[in-house]
N, C-alpha and C positions, 0 to 999 in steps of 0.2 A: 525066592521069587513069589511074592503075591497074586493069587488070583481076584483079577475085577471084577467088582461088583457094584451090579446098573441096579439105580433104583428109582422106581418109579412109583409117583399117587395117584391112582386114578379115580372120579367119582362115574357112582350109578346114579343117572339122573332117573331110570323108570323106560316103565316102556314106549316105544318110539320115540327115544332120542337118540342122535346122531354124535359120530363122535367130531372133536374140535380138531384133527386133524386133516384136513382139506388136500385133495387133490395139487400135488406138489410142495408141500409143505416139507422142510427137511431141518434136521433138526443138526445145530454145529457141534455134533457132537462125536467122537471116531470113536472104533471099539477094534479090538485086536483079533488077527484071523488065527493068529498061530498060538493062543494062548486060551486055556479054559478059563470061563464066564460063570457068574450066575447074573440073570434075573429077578430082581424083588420089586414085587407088585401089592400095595398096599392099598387095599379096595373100600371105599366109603360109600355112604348115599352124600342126596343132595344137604344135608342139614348137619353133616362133618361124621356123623357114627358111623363106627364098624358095620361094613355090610359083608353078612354071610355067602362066602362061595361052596360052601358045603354040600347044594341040593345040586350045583353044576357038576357035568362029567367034559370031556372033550375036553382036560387040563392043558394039552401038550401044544407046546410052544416050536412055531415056524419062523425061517427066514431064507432069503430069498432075493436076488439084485432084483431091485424095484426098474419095470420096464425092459425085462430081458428074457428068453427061452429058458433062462437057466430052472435046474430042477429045484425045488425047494429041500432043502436040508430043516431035517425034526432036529429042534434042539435037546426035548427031550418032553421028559411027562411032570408037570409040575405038583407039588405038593402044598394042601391047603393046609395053616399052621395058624399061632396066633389064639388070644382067647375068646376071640370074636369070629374066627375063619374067617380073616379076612384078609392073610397075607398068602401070596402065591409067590410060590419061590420055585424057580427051574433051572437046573446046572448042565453045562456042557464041556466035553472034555477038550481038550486041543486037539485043530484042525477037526471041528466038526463043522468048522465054515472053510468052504475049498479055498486054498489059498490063491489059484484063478479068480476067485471076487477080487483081488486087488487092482486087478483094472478097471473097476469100477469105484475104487477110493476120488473123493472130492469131485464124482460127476455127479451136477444136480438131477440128472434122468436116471442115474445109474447108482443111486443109493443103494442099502440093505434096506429092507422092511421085514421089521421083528413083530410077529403077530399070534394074536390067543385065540382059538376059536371053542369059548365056553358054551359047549349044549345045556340045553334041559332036556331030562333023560328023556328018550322016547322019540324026540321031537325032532323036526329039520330046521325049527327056528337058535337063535343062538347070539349070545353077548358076544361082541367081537372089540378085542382092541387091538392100534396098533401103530407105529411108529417109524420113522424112518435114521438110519445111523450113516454116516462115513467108517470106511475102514482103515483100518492101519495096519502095513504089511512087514512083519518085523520082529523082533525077539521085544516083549514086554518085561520093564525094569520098573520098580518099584508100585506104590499104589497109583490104582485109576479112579481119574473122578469120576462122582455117579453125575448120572443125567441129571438134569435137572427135573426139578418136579411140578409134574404137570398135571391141570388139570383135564385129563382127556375123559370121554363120556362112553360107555356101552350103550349100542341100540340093541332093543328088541322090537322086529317087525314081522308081518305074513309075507308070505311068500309064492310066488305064481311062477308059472312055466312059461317061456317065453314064447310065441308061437308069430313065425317072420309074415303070415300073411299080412295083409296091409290094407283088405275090403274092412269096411266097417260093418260090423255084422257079430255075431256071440262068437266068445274064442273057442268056448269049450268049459267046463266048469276046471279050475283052479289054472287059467289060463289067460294071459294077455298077450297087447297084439299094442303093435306103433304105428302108424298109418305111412310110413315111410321106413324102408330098412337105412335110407341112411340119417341116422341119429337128427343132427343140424337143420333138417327139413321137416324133421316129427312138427306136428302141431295141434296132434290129437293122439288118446291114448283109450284102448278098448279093454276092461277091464273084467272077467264076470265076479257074477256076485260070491261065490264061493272061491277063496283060494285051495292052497294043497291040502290043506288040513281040514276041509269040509266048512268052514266055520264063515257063514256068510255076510258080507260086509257091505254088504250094496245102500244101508243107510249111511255109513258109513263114507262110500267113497263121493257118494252123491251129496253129503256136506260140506265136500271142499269146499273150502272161501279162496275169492280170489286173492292171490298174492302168497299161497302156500308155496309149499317148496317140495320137491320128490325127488328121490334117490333109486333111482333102478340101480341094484348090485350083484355083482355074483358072489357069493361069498369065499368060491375059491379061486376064481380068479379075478386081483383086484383092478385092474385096470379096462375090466368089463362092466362099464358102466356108463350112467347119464345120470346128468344132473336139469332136472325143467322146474320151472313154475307156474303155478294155476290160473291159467288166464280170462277162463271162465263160467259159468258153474256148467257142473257137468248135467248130462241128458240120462235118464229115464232109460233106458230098453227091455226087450225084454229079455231076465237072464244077464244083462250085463249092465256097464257105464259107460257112455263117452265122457273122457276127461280134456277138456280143452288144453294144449300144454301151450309153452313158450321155451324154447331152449336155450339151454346155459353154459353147458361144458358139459364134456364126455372122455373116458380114460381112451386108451390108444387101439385097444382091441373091441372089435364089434362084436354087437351081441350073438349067441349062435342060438340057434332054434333050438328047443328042446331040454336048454338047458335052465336051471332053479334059480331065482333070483327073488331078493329080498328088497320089500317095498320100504324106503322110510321118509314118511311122512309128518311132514314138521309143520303147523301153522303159522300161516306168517302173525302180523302185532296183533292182527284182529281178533284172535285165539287165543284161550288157553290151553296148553294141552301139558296131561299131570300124569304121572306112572305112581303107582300104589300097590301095595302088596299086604294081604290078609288072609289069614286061615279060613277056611268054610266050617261054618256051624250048622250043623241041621237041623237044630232044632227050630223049631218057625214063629216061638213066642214076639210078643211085642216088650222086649226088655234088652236088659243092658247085656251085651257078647261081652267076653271074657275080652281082656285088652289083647289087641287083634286079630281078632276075629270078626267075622259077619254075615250076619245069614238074611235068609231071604223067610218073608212071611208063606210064603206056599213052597209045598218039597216040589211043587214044578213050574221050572223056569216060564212055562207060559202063562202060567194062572197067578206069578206075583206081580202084588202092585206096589210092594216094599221092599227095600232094601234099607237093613240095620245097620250098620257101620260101629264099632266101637269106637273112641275119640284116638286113640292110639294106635299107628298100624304096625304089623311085624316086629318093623323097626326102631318102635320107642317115637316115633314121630306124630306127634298132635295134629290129627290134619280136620279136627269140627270145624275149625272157622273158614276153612275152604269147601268143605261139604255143606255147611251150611249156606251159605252162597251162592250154590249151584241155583242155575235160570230152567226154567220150563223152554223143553226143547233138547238141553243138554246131553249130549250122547254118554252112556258109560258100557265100556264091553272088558269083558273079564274073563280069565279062564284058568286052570290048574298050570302050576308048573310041569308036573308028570304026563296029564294028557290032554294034549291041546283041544282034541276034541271034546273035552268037560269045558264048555263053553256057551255064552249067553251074552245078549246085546238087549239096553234098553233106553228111552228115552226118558230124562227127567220129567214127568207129569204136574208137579207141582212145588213148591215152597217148601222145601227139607222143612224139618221139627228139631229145635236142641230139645233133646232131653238129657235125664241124667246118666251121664256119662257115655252116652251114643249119640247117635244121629242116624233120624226115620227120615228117608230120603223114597218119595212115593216117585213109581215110573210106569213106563207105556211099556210092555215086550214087546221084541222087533224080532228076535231070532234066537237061536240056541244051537249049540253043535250035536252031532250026535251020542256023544259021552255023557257020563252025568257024575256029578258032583261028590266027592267023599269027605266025609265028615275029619276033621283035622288036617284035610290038606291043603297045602299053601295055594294061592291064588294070585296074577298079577291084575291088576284095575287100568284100563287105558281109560278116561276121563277126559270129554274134547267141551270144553265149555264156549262156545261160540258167539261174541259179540253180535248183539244183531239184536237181544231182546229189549224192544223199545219201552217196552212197560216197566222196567226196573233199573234202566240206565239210564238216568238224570244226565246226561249231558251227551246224550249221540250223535254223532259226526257221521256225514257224509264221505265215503271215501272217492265221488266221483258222481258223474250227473245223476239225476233221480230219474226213472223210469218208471213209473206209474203199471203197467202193464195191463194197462184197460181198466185201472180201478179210479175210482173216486180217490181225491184230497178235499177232507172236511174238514172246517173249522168248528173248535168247540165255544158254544155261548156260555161267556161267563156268567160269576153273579151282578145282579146289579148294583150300577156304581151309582151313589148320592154324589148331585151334581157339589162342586167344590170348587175356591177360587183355584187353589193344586188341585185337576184332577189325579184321581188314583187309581188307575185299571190294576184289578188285578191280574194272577199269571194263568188261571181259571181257561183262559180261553183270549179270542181275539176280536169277539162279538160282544157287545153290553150293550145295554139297556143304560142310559143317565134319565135317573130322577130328578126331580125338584128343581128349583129354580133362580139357586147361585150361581151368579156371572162366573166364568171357567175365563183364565189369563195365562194359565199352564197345566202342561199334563206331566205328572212323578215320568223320572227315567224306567225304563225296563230294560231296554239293549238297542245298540244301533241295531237299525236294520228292521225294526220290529216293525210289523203295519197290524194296526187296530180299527175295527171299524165299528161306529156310536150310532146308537137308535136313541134321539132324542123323544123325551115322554112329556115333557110339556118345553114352554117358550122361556127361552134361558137367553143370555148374552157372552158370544164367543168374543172374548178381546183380541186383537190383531197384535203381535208384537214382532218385532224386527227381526227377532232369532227363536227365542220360544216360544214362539207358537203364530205360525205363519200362515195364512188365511188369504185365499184368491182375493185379488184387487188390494190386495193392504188395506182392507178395510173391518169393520166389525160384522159379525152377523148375530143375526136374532133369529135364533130355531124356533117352528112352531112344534106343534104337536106331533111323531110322526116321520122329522124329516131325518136323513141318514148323514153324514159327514167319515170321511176314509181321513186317516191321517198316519204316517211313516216317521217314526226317531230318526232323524237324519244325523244329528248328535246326540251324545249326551244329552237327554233331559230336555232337548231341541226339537220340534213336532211341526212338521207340514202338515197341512190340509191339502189331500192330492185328487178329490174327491166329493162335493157335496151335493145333493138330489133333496131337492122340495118335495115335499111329501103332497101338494097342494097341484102338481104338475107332470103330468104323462109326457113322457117321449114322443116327439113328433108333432107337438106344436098344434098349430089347429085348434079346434073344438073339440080336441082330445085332452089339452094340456090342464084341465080341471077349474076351467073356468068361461064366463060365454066369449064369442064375440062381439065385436061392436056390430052395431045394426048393418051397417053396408062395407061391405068389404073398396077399399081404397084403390082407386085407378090413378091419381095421381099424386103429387105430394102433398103430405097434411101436417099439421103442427097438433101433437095431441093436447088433448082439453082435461081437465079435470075430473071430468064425467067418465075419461077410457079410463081411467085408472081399475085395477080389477080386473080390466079382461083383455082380450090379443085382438088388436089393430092389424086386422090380414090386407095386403094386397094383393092385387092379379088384374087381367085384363091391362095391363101399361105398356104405354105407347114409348116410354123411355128411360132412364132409368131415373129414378127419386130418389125424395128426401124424405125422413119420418122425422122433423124438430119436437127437441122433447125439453121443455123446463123441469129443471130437476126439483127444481123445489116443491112441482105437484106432489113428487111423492113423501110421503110421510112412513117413519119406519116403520116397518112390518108390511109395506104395500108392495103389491108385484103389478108387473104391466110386461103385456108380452106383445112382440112384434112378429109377425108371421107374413114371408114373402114365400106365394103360392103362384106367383109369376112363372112363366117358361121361356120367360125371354131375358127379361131384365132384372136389373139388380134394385134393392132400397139400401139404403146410406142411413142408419140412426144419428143425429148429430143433435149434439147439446147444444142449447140457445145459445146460451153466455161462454162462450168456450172459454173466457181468462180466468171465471172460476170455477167450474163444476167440470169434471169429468166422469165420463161411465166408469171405472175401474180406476181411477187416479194414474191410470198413466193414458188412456185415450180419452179421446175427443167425442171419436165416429166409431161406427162399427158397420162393416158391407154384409149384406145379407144374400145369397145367393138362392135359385132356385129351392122350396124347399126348404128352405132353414127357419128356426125360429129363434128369437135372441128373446129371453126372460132377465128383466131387472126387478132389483127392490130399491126402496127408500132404505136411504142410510141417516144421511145428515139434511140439511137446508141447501149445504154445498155439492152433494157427491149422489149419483146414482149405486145402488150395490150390484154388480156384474154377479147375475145366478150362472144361465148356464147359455151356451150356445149351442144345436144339434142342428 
């Protein structure tokens, strides 16, 4: 009779990542209670290589019915093999799983879960995998198949003390806090800046982006746990973080006070977040580390403002073209496998450097732990590269309203555009300057949506056309010196005028509007003459409401004539002579002027007044 053997591939994604086995997850797979097993666990990174479990301790392999009192049964201590140390293999004899678990065969609550909990020596942080099986209660005949092979993932996170109070206020240094003991109603989370290991993370927790993800866990017991996401950014205090949550799902057992729990922190799309692993070099030169290795230009983590990176880390993995990429702002925190408090946090300062065969990646210090750093020892790299740097991402999206927060939106002035029958704004900005004095019939596409606004520099001819390029009253305009025009891509290549102000014309009509009045202001109705043409025809004093008859054909293009009712009682009526042929704006006649208002026209044709503006 055969003994079976389970075999498993699991990859290291680095650290803080989570593994792909999910709260309820079971796998169709039975294993036998009354017959000796082994385990083979076949460990990679994320780029397919042997990943080293050689600097791990805490080999030994548990299980355990998933969601029950029972005690947990040591499978045993496994042994790291392989020319890579990268296989873990652990045997158990028969009936080292009670044969009482088979009443928990084919309950989806009441699986087995087979689990690893790999230390780093020294430390309370720890690679964890783990799995769920069906059982089978019975004499095993012949060979067993292996599990299938999976891609499951090790996290490595920090870890805090859980503390039930529920004031929002500091927990305690390596301490957090829920703002409700019962899970489902959390919607905030009190974090301090330092967890167990001294090593403080308050830049860190205060970078959350919205839509991350967190895993409060116990790492011994698995069903002590929550699952929230980051709803939005967290607060400032002193000593700690409020973290705004959103809750998701929670395992069956509440958290208890006092007891250690492991944070994993995932970012949601907005984020990159990368795990790395490098020796420390101490030496501080400006040159190439030995391939994996990387040292910092000052032997103190407060006084550097470099970090050397070789292009190769640990693991034979090329990672310059991601280092080199890295944005100003970027977090990277690091620390020894051996002792977690040999530890340092810093922000990306500026624009990495390729050089030869390294990469000088210049930073900000943020913090450091109270360990310090030994020349040859291995290191892990958390690396949070965070969407958001508008200077170097050519295409940023909004993930929801814009909130200004008391600051300014400026538009920048482009270069100047030479007038053109196509005009051509460049992408410079939203503001130009048109020179010269080529008639303009179209404006080049940029993108729907886009609005541009033009400061004409001398008198140019705007063509009206039906779809490209649409012009108040369907008509032409002749810019003088001065005057501004707003226009909007409604389509493709497609341009309203949603906007145009005469530069020749003050807001508010009157003898402000930048030209005089007629000698006596009008009390009844007038037909204007030749001689208004130039300046505002005001009325007041009226006993009723009137008429202002305008023949269009006085004006001649480029002429303005403005109409100004300074009445408090009544209205004036602008009406064109000849109504069957001339209209103000091609689709009226008349125009009613109300208290206050002023109606400014130009000469267009023989036939049409040009409608400027009405206020």
């Amino acid at each position: 009779m055969d003994t079976p053997v389970y075999t498993v591939q699991i990859t290291i994604g680095g650290e803080n990542q989570t593994t792909t086995s999910k709260i309820g997850s079971v796998l169709p797979q039975e294993i036998n209670l009354r017959q000796s097993g082994s385990l083979i666990v076949t460990a990679v990174d994320s780029a397919g290589a042997d990943f080293d479990l050689s600097s791990l301790t805490g080999t030994e392999a548990y299980a355990k019915p998933f969601n029950s009192s029972e005690v947990k049964a040591n499978l045993g201590t496994g042994v790291i093999s392989g020319a890579g140390n990268n296989i873990y293999t652990v045997s158990w004899t028969k009936d080292t799983l009670p044969a009482g678990w088979s009443t928990f065969a084919q309950d989806r609550d009441g699986t087995i879960i087979i689990w690893t909990e790999f230390e780093e020596t020294g430390t309370a942080d720890f690679y964890q995998w783990d799995t769920r099986v069906n059982v089978f209660d019975g004499d095993y005949e012949g060979d067993a198949s292996t599990l299938p092979v999976l891609n499951l993932v090790f996290y490595y996170n920090p870890t805090y003390e859980y503390d039930n109070t529920t004031t929002d206020a500091d927990p305690g240094a390596g301490k957090f806090r829920l703002n409700s003991t019962i899970l489902a109603s959390c919607n905030e989370m009190y974090v301090a800046d330092d967890n167990q290991q001294g090593v403080d993370l308050q830049t860190y927790w205060q970078g959350l982006t919205i839509g991350s993800h967190l895993v409060v866990g116990n790492p011994n017991v698995k069903l002590e746990s929550a699952y929230f996401t980051i709803s939005g950014a967290p607060t400032n205090n002193t000593g700690y973080t409020t973290v705004p949550l959103t809750y998701v799902d929670a395992g069956t057992v509440s958290l208890t006070s006092g007891n250690i729990f492991s944070m994993n922190i995932d970012g949601a799309a907005a984020s990159r977040e990368f795990g790395i692993n490098y020796n420390f070099d101490s030496n501080v030169a400006d040159a190439a580390p030995s391939s994996g290795d990387f040292r910092l230009n000052n032997a103190a983590p407060a006084s550097t403002t470099f970090i050397y990176f070789a292009d190769d880390d640990k693991g034979g993995v090329n990672n310059s073209a991601y280092l080199q990429d890295l944005k100003t702002g970027d977090f990277i925190r690091f620390n020894e496998f051996s002792v977690i408090a040999a530890a340092a946090s810093y922000t990306v300062s500026g624009t990495p450097t390729n050089a030869t065969g390294y990469t000088k990646v210049p930073v900000t210090y943020v913090d450091s732990g109270a360990g310090s750093f030994t020349n040859g020892n291995a290191c892990s790299f958390f690396i949070d590269s965070k969407a958001g740097d508008l200077v170097n991402d050519t295409t940023p999206q909004l993930g929801g309203i814009l909130d200004t927060n008391s600051n300014q939106v400026r538009w920048s002035k482009g270069a100047d555009i030479a007038s053109a029958a196509a005009l051509s704004p460049g992408t410079d900005g939203n503001y130009f300057d048109v020179t010269g004095t080529t008639s303009i019939t179209s404006i080049n596409a940029l993108a729907v949506g886009t609005v541009i606004k033009l400061h004409f520099d001398a008198a140019l001819t705007l063509t009206h056309h039906a779809t490209d390029l649409i012009l108040p009253g369907a008509a032409n305009i002749t810019t003088a010196a001065g005057d501004e025009a707003e226009f909007i891509e409604y389509a493709t290549g497609d341009w309203r005028c949603i906007n145009y102000q005469v530069a020749a014309t003050a807001p508010g009509g009157g003898a402000g509007s930048g030209f005089p009045d007629t000698d006596n202001d009008k009390t009844t109705a007038y037909t204007v003459l030749s001689g208004d043409v130039g300046e505002n025809i005001v009325f007041s004093g009226l006993s009723a409401n009137v008429d202002c008859t305008l023949d269009v054909s006085l004006l001649s293009l480029g002429d303005i004539l403005g109409v100004v009712n300074e009445d408090s009682t009544y209205s004036v009526r602008v009406v064109v002579s000849n109504t069957s042929t001339m209209t103000l704006r091609s689709i009226k006649t008349d125009e009613y002027l109300w208290q206050g208002e002023t109606l400014l026209l130009g000469g267009d044709t023989s036939t049409n007044a040009r409608f400027l503006s009405r206020t």
